[in-house]
C-alpha positions in Angstrom: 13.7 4.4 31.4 11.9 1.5 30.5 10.0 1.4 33.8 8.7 4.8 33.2 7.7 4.0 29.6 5.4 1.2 30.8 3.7 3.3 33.2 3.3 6.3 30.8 1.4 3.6 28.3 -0.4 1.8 31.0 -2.0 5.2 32.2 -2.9 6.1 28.2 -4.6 2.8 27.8 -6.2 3.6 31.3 -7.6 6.9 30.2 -7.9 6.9 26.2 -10.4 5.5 25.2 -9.2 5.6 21.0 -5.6 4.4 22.6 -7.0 1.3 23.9 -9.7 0.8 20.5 -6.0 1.0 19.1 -4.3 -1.4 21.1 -7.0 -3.8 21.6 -7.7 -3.7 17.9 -4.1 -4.7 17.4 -4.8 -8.0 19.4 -8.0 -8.5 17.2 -10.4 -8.1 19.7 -12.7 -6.0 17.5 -12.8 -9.0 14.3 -16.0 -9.5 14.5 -17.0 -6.3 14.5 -19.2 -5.1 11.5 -17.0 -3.0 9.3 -18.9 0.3 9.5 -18.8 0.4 12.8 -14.9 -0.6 13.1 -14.1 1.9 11.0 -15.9 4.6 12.4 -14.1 3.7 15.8 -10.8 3.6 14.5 -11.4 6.6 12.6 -12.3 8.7 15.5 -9.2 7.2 17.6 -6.5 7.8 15.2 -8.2 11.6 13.7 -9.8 12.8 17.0 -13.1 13.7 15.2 -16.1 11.5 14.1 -16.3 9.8 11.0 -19.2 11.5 8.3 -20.1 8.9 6.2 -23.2 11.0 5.7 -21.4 13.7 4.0 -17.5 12.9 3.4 -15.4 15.2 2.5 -11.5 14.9 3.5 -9.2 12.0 1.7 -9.1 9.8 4.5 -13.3 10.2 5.0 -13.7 9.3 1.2 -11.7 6.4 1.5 -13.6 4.6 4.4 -16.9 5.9 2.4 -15.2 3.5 -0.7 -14.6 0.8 1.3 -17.6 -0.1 2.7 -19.8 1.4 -0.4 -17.5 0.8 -3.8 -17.4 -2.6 -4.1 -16.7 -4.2 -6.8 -15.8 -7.8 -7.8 -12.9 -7.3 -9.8 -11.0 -5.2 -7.1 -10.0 -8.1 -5.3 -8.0 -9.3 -8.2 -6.7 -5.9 -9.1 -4.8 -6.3 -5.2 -3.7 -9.8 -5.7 -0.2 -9.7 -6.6 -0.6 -13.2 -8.4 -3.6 -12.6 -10.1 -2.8 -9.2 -11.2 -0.5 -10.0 -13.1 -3.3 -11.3 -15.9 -4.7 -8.2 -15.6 -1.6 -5.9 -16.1 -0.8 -7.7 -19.0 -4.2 -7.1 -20.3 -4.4 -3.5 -20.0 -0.8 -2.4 -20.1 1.2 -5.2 -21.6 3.2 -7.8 -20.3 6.7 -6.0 -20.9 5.7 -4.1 -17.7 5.7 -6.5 -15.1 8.7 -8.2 -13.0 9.6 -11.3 -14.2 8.0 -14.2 -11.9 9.9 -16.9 -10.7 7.5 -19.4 -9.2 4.1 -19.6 -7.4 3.5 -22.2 -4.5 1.1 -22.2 -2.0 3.2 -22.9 1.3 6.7 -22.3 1.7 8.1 -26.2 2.7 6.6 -26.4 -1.4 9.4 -23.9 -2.6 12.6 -25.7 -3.9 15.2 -23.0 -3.2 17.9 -24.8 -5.4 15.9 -24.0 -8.1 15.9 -20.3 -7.6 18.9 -18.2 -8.8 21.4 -15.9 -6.2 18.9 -13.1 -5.9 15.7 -13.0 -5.8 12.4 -12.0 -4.1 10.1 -14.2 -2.0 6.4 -12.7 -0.9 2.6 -12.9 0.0 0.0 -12.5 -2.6 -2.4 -10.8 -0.1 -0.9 -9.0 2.3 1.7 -5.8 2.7 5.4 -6.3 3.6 4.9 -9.4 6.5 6.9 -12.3 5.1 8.4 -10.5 2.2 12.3 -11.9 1.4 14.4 -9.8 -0.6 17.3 -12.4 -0.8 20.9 -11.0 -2.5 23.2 -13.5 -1.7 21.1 -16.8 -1.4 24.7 -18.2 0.1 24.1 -16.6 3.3 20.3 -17.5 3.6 18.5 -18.7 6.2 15.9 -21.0 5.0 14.1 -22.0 8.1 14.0 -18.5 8.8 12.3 -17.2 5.6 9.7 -20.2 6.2 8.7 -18.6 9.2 8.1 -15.8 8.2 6.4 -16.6 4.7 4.2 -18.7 7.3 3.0 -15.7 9.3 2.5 -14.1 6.5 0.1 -16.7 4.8 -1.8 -16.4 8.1 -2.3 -12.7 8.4 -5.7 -12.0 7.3 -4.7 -8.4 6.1 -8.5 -7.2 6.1 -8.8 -7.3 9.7 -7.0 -4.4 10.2 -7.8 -1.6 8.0 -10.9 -3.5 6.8 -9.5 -3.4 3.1 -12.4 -5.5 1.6 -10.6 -6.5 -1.6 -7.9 -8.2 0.2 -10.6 -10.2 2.1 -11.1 -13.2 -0.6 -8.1 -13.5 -2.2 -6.9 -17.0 -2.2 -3.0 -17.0 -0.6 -0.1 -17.9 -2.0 3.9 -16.8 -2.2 5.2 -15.8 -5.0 8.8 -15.5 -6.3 10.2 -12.7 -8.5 13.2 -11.7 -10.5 15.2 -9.3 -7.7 15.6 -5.9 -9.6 17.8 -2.7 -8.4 18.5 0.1 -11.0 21.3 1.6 -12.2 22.4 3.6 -8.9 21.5 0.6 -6.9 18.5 0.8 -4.9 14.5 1.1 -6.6 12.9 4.6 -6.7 8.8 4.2 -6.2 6.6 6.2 -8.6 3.4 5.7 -6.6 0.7 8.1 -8.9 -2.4 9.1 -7.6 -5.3 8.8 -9.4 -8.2 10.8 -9.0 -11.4 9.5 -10.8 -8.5 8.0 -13.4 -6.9 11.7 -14.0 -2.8 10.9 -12.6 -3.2 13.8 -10.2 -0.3 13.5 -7.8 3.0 11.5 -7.6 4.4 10.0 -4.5 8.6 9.5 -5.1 9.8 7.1 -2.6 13.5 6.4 -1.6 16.1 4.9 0.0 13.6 2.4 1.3 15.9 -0.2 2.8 19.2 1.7 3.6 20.3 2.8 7.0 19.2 6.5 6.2 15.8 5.4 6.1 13.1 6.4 3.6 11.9 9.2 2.4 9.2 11.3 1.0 8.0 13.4 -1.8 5.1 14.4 -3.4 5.1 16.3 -7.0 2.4 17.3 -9.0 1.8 15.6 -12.5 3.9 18.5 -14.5 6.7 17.5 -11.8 5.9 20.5 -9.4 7.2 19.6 -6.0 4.8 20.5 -3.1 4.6 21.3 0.4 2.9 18.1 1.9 4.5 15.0 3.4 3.2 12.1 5.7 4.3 12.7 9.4 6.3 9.3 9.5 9.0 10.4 6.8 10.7 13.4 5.9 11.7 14.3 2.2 14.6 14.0 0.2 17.5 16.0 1.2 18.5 16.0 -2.8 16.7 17.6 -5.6 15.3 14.6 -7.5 15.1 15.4 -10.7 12.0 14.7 -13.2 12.5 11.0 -15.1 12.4 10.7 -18.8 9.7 8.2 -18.7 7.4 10.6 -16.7 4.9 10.5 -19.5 5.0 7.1 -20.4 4.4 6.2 -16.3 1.1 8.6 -16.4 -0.3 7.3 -19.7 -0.1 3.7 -17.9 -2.0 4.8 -14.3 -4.6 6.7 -16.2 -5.4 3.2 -18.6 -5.3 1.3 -15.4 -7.6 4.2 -13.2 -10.1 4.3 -15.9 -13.3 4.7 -14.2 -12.1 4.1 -10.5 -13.0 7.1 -8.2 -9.3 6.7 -6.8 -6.5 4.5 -7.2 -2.9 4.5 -6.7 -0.4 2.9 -9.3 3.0 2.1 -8.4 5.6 2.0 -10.7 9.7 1.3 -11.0 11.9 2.9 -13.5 15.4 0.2 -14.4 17.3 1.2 -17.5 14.8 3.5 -18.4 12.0 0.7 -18.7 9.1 1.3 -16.7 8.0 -2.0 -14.4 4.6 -1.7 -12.5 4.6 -2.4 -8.8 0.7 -2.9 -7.3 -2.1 -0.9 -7.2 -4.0 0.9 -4.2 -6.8 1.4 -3.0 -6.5 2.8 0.2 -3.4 4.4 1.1 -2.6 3.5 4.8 -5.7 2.2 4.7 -7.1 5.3 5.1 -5.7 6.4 8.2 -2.7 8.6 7.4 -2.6 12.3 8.3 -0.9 14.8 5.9 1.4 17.4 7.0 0.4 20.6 6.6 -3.8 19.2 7.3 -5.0 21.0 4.5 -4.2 18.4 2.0 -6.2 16.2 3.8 -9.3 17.8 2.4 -7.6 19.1 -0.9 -7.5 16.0 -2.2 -10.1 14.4 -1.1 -12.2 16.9 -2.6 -10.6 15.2 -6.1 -12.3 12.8 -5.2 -16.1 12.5 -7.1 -17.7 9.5 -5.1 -19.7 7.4 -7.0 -23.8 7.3 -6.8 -25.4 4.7 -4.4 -28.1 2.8 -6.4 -30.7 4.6 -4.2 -29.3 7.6 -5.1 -29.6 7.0 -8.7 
């Protein structure tokens, strides 16, 4: 079986030529690569079609337009999860974010008797690679988490979606208060913001249980709709509209003010409403949307900002 597997990969790498961009991409063979040109190929090798920079029209098209064409300064704090921090508390308030443990800026610096039973250990400039959600710090392998927080310190998380913002942001870990809600795991509000109008909401669950995560998009009147990312189905129960829906859409339109699109994250716990991170590129840009359509529905949202030549 395995045999056979090999083989079937060795002949797509052979003969695709977007399968092998994606594989030899994956070993950073493209880094140097100017980011236009990276992103058209990767583009075409994950979508099938060319990239139109010229004349953009689908979500995923718009987002590699802002990429390499929306660039501004402050974006690169708005994705550092250290950082950020200053800025949520400027727009939204402090009450809103997770309480922070400690900051260091390599893990052999982090004095683990110090920390409490449970708590959460991650990167400041990256997505998921080194995270540690320790719940019984009893049972914790130390050297272990060090590894991993090491990696993750020396992932250079532009490289492979070439998210700009994350490009310059200075690396550190960061530990915060471990949270879980009232029926045990953490819900994800993730709104999408369209030119800062909370257009859509992304509800995601049962992240890190054995029936794996899923999936649902609503409207911002809590309208459930018929679109989903191929890599996880939706919820098999109804989920029902939270109290604090209005409160969670006030905050992402303050902090989408005048962004052609961003996506805030949000957790509900005892009714409170804690922000999670903002995004600029979901999947970097290179998700497909089942059924297709909403590929270009809500990219046509989307109102691209004037070049300077075009102003």
């Amino acid at each position: 079986m395995q045999a056979g597997k090999y083989i079937k990969a060795i002949k797509k790498y052979t003969f695709s030529s977007g399968y092998r961009f994606l594989v030899n991409s994956g070993y950073g063979k493209y880094n140097d690569m100017p980011d236009a040109e990276y992103l058209s190929r990767k583009f075409a090798a994950v979508f099938g079609r060319r990239l139109s920079l010229e004349a953009p029209k689908t979500f995923n098209e718009k987002l590699q337009w802002l990429k390499l064409y929306d660039r501004k300064p402050e974006y690169t704090v708005m994705v550092d999860k250290y950082k950020a921090r200053d800025y949520i508390s400027e727009k939204i308030g402090a009450g809103h974010l997770i309480p922070m443990l400690g900051v260091w800026n390599a893990p052999d610096e982090i004095d683990f008797d110090t920390l409490p039973d449970k708590f959460v250990l991650k990167c400041n400039h990256n997505s998921g690679l080194g995270m540690c959600i320790c719940k019984d710090k009893s049972a914790l392998n130390i050297k272990n988490v060090k590894k991993r927080l090491k990696q993750g310190l020396k992932q250079d998380y532009y490289l492979t979606g070439r998210e700009w913002p994350y490009k310059d942001v200075p690396r550190k870990i960061i530990a915060e208060q471990f949270m879980k809600s009232d029926a045990g795991g953490l819900t994800d509000y993730k709104v999408h913001c369209f030119n800062g109008e909370p257009k859509l909401i992304l509800v995601c669950k049962d992240r890190f249980t054995s029936t794996g995560l899923t999936e649902d998009f609503f409207t911002s009147s809590w309208e459930h709709l018929d679109i989903r990312r191929p890599t996880h189905p939706n919820s098999s129960a109804e989920i029902a509209k939270p109290e604090e829906l209005p409160e969670i859409l006030t905050l992402a339109k303050q902090l989408s003010e005048g962004i052609p699109f961003l996506r805030v994250d949000f957790y509900i716990i005892e009714h409170k409403v804690y922000f999670s991170e903002l995004t600029f590129y979901p999947a970097a840009g290179f998700e497909k949307f089942v059924p297709e359509r909403w590929d270009d529905i809500l990219g046509s949202w989307i109102e691209l900002p004037l070049l300077p030549a075009d102003k």
